[in-house]
N, C-alpha and C positions, 0 to 999 in steps of 0.2 A: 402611660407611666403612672404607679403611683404613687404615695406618698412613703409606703415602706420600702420603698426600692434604693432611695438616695439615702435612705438614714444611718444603715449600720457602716457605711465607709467613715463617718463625719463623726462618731461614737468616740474612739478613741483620740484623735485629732483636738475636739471639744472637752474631755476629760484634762488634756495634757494643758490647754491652752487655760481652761479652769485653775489648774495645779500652780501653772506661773504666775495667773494674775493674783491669787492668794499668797505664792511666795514672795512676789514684791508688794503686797498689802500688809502680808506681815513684817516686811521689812520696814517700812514704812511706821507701822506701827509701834513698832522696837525701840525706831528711833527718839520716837516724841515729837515736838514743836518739829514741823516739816519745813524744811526750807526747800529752795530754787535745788541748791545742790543737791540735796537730798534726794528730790523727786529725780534729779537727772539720774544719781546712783541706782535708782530701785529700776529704771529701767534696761539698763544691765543684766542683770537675772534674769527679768522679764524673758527678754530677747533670748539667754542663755538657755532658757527654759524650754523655750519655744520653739527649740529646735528641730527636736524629734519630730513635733506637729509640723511642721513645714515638711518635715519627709513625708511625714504620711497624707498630707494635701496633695502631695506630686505626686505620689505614686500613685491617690485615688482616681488625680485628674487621668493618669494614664490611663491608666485603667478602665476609667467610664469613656474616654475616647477610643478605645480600643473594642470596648462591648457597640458602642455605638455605630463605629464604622463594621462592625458584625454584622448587625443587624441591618444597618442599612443593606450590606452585599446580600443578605440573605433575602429580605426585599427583593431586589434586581434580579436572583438567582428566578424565587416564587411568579414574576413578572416575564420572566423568560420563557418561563412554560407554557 
């Protein structure tokens, strides 16, 4: 396997997850003098944000489980012969 195999599912996921940690940075930012509360507020968003990326995590893992158990069959198929 190599290194460009794993990278383009993880692309957009990373992007998104960027996008959040800057919207509660910026939030944060906005605020000024940060308190307890504050940080607890910005992680709100965070999470909010980080939605879509959690889809696209599950769907990647499906997905590389599903090339993998391929492969594997394919293996056992080549092994058969």
């Amino acid at each position: 396997m190599t290194l460009i195999s794993w990278r383009p599912g993880l692309i957009l996921p990373g992007i998104i997850l960027l996008r959040a940690a800057m919207g509660a940075f910026g939030f944060l930012a906005f605020v000024g003098p940060v308190t307890a509360g504050d940080a607890a507020a910005a992680i709100v968003p965070f999470f909010t944000m980080s939605v879509p990326a959690i889809i696209l995590l599950l769907i990647y893992a499906v997905c590389r489980g599903k090339k993998k158990r391929n492969r594997e069959v394919d293996k056992m198929n080549i092994q058969d012969l």
